[in-house]
C-alpha positions as CSV (number, residue, x, y, z in Angstrom):
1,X,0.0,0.0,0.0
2,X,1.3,3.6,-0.8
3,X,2.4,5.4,2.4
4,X,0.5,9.0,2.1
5,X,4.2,11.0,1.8
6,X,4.8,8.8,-1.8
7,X,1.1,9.4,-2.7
8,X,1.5,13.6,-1.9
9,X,4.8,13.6,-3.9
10,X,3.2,11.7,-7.0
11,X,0.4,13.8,-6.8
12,X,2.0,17.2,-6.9
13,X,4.5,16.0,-9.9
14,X,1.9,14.9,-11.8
15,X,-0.2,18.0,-11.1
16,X,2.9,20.1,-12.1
17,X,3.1,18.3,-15.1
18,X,0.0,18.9,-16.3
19,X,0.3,22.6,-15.3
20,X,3.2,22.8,-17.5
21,X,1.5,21.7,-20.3
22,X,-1.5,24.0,-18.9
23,X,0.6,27.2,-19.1
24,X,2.3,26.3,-22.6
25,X,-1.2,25.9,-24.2
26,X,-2.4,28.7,-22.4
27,X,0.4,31.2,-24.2
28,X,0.4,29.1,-27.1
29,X,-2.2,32.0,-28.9
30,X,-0.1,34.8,-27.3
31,X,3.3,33.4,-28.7
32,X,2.0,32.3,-31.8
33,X,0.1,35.6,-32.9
34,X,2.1,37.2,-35.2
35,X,1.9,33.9,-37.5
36,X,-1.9,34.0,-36.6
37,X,-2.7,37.6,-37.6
38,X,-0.7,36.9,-40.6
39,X,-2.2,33.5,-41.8
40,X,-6.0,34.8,-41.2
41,X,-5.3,38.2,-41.8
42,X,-6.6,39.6,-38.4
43,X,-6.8,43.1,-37.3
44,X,-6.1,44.2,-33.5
45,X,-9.9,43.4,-32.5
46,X,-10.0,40.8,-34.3
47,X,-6.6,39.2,-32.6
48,X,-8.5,40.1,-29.3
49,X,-10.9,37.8,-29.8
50,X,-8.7,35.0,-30.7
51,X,-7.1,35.4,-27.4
52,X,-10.7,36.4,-25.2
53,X,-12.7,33.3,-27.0
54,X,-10.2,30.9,-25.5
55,X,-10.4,32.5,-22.1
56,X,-14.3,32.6,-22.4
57,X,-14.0,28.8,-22.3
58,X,-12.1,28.7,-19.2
59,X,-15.1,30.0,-17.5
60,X,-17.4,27.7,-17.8
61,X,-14.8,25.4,-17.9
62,X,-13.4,25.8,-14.0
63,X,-17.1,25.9,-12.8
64,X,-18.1,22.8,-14.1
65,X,-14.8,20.9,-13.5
66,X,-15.3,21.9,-9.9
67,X,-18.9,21.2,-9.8
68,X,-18.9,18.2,-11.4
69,X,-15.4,16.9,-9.6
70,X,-17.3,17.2,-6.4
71,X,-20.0,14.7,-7.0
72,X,-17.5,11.9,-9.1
73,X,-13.7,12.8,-8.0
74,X,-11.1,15.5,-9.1
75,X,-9.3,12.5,-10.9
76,X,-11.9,11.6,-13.7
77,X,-12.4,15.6,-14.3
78,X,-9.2,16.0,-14.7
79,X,-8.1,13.3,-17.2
80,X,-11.2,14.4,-19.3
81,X,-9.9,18.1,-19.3
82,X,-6.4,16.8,-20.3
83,X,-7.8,14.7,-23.0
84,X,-9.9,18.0,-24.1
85,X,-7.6,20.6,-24.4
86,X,-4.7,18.3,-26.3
87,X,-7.5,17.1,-28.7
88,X,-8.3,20.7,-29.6
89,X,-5.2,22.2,-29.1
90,X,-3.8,19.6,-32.0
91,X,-7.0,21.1,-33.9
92,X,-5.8,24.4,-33.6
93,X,-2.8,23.8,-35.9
94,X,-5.0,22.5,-38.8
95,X,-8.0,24.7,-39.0
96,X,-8.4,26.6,-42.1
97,X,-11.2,29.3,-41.0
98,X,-11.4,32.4,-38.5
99,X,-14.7,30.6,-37.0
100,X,-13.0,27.3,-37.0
101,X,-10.1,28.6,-35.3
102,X,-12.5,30.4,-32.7
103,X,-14.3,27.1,-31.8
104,X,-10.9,25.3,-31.1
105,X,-9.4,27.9,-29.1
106,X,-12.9,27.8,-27.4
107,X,-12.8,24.0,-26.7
108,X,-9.3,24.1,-25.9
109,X,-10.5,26.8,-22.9
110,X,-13.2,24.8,-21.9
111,X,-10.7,21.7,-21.1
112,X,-7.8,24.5,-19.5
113,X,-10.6,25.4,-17.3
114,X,-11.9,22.4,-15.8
115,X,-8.3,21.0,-15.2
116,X,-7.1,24.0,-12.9
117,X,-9.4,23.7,-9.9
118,X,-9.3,19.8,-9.7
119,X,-5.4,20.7,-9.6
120,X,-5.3,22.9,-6.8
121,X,-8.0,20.6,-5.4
122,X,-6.1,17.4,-5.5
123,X,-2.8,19.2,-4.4
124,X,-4.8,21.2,-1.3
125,X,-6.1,17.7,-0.3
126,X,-2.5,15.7,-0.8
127,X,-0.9,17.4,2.3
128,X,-1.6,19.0,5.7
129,X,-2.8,22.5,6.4
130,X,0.8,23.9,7.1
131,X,2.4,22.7,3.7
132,X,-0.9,23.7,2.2
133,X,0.3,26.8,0.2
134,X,3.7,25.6,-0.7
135,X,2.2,22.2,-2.1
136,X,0.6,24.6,-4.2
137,X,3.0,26.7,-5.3
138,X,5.3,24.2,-6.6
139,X,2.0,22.3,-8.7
140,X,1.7,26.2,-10.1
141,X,4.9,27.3,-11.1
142,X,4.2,24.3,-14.0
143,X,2.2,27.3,-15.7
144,X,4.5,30.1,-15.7
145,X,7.1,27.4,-17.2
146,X,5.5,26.2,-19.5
147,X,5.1,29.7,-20.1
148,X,8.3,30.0,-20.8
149,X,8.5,27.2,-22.9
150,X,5.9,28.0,-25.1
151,X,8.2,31.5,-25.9
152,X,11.3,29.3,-27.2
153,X,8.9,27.3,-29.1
154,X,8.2,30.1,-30.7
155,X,11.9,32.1,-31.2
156,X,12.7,29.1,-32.7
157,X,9.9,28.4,-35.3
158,X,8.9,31.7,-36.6
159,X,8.3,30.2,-39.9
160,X,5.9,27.9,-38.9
161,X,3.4,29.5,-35.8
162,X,1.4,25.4,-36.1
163,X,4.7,23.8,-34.2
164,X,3.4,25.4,-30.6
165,X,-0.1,23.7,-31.1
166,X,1.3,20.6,-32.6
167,X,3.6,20.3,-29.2
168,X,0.5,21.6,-27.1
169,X,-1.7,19.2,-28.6
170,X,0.6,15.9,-28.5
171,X,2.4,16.4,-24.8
172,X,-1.1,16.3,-22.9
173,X,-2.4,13.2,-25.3
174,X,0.9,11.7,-24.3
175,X,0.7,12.2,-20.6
176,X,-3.3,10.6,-20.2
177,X,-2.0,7.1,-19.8
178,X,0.6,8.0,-17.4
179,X,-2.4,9.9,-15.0
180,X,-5.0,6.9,-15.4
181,X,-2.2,4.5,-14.4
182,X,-0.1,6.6,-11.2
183,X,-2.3,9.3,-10.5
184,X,-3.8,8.8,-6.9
185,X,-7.5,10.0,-6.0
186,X,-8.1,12.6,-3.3
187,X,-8.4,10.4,0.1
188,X,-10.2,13.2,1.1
189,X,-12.9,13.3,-1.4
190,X,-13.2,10.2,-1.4
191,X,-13.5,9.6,2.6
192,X,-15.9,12.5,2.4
193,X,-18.1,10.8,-0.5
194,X,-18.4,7.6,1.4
195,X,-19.4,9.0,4.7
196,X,-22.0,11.5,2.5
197,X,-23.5,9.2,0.5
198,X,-22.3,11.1,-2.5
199,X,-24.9,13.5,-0.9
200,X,-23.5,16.8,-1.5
201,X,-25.0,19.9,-0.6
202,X,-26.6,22.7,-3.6
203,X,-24.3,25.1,-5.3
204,X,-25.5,28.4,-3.5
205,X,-25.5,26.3,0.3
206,X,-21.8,25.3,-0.6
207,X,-20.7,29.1,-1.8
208,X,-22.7,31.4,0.3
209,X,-23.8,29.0,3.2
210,X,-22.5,28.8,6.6
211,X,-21.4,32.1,6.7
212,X,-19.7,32.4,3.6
213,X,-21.4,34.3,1.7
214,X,-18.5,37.8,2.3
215,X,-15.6,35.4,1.8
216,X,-16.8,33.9,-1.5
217,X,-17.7,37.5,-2.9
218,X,-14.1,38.7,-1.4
219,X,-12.3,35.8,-3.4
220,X,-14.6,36.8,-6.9
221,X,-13.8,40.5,-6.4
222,X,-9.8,40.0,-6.2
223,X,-9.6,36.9,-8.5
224,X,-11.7,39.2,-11.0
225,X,-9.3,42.5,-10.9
226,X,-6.1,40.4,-10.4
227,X,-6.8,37.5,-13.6
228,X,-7.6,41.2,-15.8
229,X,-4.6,42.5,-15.3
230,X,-2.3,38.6,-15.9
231,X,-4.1,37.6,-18.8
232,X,-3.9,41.2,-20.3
233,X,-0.3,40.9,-19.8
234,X,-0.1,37.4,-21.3
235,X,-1.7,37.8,-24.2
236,X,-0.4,41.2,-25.1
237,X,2.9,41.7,-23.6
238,X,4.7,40.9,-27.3
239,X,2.6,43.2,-28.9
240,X,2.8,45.8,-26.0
241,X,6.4,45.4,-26.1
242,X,6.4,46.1,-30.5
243,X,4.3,49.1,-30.0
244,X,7.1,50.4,-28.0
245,X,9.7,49.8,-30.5
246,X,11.4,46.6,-28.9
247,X,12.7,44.2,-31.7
248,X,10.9,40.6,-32.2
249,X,13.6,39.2,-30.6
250,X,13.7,41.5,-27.6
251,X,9.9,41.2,-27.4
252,X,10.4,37.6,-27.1
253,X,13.1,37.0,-24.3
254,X,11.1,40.1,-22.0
255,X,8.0,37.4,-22.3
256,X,10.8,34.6,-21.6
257,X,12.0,36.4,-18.5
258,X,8.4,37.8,-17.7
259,X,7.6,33.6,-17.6
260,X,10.7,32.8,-15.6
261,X,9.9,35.7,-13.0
262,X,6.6,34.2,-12.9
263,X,7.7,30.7,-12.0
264,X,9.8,32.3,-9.1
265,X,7.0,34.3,-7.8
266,X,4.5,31.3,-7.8
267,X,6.9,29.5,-5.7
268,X,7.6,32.2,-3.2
269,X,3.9,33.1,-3.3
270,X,2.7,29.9,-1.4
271,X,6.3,29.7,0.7
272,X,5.4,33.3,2.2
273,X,1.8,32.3,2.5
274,X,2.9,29.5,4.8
275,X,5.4,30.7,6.7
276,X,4.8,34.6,7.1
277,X,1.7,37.6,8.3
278,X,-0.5,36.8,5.3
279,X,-1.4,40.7,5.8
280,X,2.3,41.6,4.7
281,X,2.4,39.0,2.2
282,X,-0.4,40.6,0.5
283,X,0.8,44.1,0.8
284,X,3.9,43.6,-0.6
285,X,3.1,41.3,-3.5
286,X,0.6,43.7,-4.9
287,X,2.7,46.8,-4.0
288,X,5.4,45.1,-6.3
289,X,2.8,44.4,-8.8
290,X,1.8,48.3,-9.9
291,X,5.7,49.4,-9.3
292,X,6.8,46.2,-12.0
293,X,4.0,47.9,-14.4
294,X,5.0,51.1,-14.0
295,X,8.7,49.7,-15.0
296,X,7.7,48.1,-17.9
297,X,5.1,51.4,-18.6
298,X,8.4,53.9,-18.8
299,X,10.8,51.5,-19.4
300,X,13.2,52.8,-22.8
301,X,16.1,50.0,-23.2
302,X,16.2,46.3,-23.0
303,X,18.0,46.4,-20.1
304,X,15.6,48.0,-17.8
305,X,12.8,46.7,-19.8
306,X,14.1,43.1,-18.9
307,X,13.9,43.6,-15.3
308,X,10.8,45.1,-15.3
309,X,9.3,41.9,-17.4
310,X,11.0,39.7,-14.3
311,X,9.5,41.5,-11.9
312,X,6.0,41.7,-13.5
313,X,6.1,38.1,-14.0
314,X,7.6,37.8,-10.2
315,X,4.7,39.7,-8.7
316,X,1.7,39.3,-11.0
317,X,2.5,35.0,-10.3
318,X,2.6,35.7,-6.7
319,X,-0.5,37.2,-6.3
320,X,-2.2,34.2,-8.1
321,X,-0.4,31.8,-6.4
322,X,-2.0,34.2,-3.1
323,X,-5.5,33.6,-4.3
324,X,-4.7,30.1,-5.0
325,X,-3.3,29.4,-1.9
326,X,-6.4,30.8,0.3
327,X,-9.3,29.6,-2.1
328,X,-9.6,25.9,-0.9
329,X,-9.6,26.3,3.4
330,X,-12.5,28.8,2.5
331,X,-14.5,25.7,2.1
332,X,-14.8,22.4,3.5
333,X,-14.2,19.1,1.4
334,X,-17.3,18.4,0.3
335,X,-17.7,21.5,-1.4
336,X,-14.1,22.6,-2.0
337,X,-13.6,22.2,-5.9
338,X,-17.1,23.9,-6.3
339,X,-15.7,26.8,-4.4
340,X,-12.0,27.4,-6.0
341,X,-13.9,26.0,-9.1
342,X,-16.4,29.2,-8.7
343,X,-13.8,31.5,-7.8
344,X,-11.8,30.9,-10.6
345,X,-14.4,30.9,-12.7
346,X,-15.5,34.6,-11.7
347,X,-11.9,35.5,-12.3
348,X,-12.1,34.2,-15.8
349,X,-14.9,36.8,-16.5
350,X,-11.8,39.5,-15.6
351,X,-9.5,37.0,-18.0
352,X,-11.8,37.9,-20.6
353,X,-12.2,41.7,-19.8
354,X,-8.5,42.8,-19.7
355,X,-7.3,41.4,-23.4
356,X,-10.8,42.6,-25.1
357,X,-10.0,45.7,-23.1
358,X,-6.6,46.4,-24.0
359,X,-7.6,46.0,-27.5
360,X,-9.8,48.5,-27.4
361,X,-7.4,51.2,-26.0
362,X,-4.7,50.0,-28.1
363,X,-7.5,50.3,-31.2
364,X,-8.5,53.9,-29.5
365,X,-4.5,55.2,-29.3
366,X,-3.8,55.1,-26.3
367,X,-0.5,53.1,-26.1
368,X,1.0,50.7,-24.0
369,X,1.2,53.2,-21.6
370,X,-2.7,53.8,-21.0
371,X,-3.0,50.0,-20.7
372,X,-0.8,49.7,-18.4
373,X,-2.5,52.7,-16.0
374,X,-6.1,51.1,-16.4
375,X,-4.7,48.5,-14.4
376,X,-4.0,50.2,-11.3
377,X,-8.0,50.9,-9.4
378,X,-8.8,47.2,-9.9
379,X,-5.3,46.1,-8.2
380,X,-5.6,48.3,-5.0
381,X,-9.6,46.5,-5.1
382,X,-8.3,43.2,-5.3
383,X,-5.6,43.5,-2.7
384,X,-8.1,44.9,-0.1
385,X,-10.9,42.3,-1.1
386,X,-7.8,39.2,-0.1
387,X,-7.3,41.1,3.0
388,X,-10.9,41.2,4.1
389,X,-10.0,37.4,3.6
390,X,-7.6,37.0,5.4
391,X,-8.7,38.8,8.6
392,X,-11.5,36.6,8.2
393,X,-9.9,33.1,8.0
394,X,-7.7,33.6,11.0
395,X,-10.2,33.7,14.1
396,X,-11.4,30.3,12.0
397,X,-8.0,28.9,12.2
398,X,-7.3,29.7,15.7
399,X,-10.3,28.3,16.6
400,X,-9.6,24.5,14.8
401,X,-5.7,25.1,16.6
402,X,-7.4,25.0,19.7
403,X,-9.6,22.3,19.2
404,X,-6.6,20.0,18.2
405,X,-4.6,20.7,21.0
């Protein structure tokens, strides 16, 4: 029988596997645009919805997977979203239409979606409460690598834009077997689902029951503002980084480093989380976040502009890995992946608002500059929304401490 310290480590590797395929297909559109606009001819609104349609699927996507995880197991949804987003991702490559291209980038979404809350699910669940946040961390700074990956994919096949999907497409196809054969189930879920019946409670008890209702609506409000301004920055930092006279080659190793800066910052996002105030956690990663902006805002050389990318990438990561971190001991097990499920589902909505909305100041002449400094009202709202969080978690935890001891 597996003793649980082999079954936490093979869950949190396989988990960051996955989310290193997660975060190459999820900048595969953002690397790959300039072949895109070329190949379909797109204009600036048009590319928008190339990146926003894909996001639009993560929505629905995260609620479901969390939903539906909840009443059969986090494993199952998350082989099926694997399976989902290589199948269309491989699509992708081969479509020969602007619709067509919209529908897989859609489906693709939809399967991105539903994996990430069964991931922070299964890796919440494969520790104790203390390791909670690093556990975590190290299953998320998969994304921002594969991030990274996805950007020397794409240095090195300018020619042909279909490579990134073909990779994004395979990998996850490839790694299916290996998570039906190794990957263990939540024992929590399931000890849970035996002792309930498979009974589960509705969707607006298990979000705004039991007193929950100013936590959930916290988490929405600073998942919202904070997945606007990382998914703007995603999807448009190349272009962003063009407008402002930076060669394609410069553009490309600010994303790299961007990426890199984001793995560190999802790793010392959870680290902080567990072992320092979660006040001054949240303070300073989101302090860091608008003074990295401003950088990359007023940035002229490579140099600077280099370390600004890093430390946007740093910061932005962190604050995710924050929200990611504190979404699943807001809800108890039987309700969990509904909750972070919900939650990042809400922020999705703000995923799809900030690259339709840079578009349309970029489209309305504003520069990278006024993209940049729309960002800053919904950080400071998102930074005080994780506080109210916060102040409202602790007299919970201090109460279980006591109970245990």
């Amino acid at each position: 029988m597996d003793s649980p310290s082999r079954r936490s480590t093979l869950t949190i590797a396989l988990c960051f596997i996955v989310a290193l395929i997660e975060g190459f297909d999820l900048q595969a559109a953002g690397t790959a645009a300039a072949g895109l606009r070329e190949s379909f001819a797109l204009d600036p609104k048009m590319m928008g919805w190339v990146f926003s349609v894909g996001i639009i699927g993560l929505l629905p996507g995260a609620f479901f997977g969390g939903w539906i995880a909840d009443r059969i197991g986090r494993k199952k949804i998350l082989i099926s979203a694997v399976l989902l987003f290589g199948v269309f991702s491989l699509c992708t490559a081969y479509v020969d239409s602007y619709s067509s291209l919209l529908l897989a980038r859609f489906m693709t979404g939809l399967g991105l979606g539903a994996a990430l809350p069964n991931l922070i699910a299964l890796c919440a669940e494969a520790v104790n409460e203390r390791n909670r946040g690093t556990a975590i961390s190290v299953m998320y700074c998969g994304v921002p690598l594969g991030g990274a990956l996805a950007a020397v994919v794409a240095m090195f096949s300018t020619e042909h834009w279909q490579t990134t999907f073909i990779i994004g497409g395979l990998v996850p196809l490839l790694v299916v077997p290996l998570m039906v054969w190794l990957l263990p189930e939540s024992t929590a879920f399931r000890q849970q689902h035996s002792a309930s019946g498979g009974v589960r409670p509705s969707t607006v008890q298990a979000l705004f029951g039991e007193g929950r209702a100013r936590t959930t609506l916290a988490l929405w409000l600073s998942y919202f503002f904070t997945l606007t301004v990382m998914y703007m920055l995603l999807n448009w930092l190349p272009s962003l980084l063009l407008e402002q006279g930076f060669s394609k080659p410069q553009a490309g190793m600010v994303q790299m480093l961007f990426n890199l800066g984001g793995a560190l910052g999802s790793l010392l996002g959870g680290l902080l989380l567990d072992r320092c105030n979660g006040v001054k956690v949240v303070l300073f990663v989101y302090a860091g976040m608008l003074l990295s902006l401003t950088g990359v805002g007023l940035s002229v050389g490579i140099l600077p502009m280099a370390v600004a990318g890093f430390a946007t990438g740093l910061f932005v990561m962190a604050a995710q890995l924050v929200l990611y971190a504190l979404a699943p001991p807001s809800y108890p097990t039987a309700v969990r992946a509904t909750g972070v499920g919900a939650a990042v589902a809400i922020g999705r909505l703000g995923s799809v608002a900030g690259p339709l909305a840079a578009g349309q100041i970029l489209a309305a002449g504003a520069g990278s500059a006024g993209v940049l400094l729309a960002t800053s009202p919904g950080l400071v709202i998102a930074a005080v929304s994780i506080l109210t969080v916060i102040s409202r978690s602790r007299p919970a935890a201090e109460v279980q401490l006591k109970a245990t001891h």
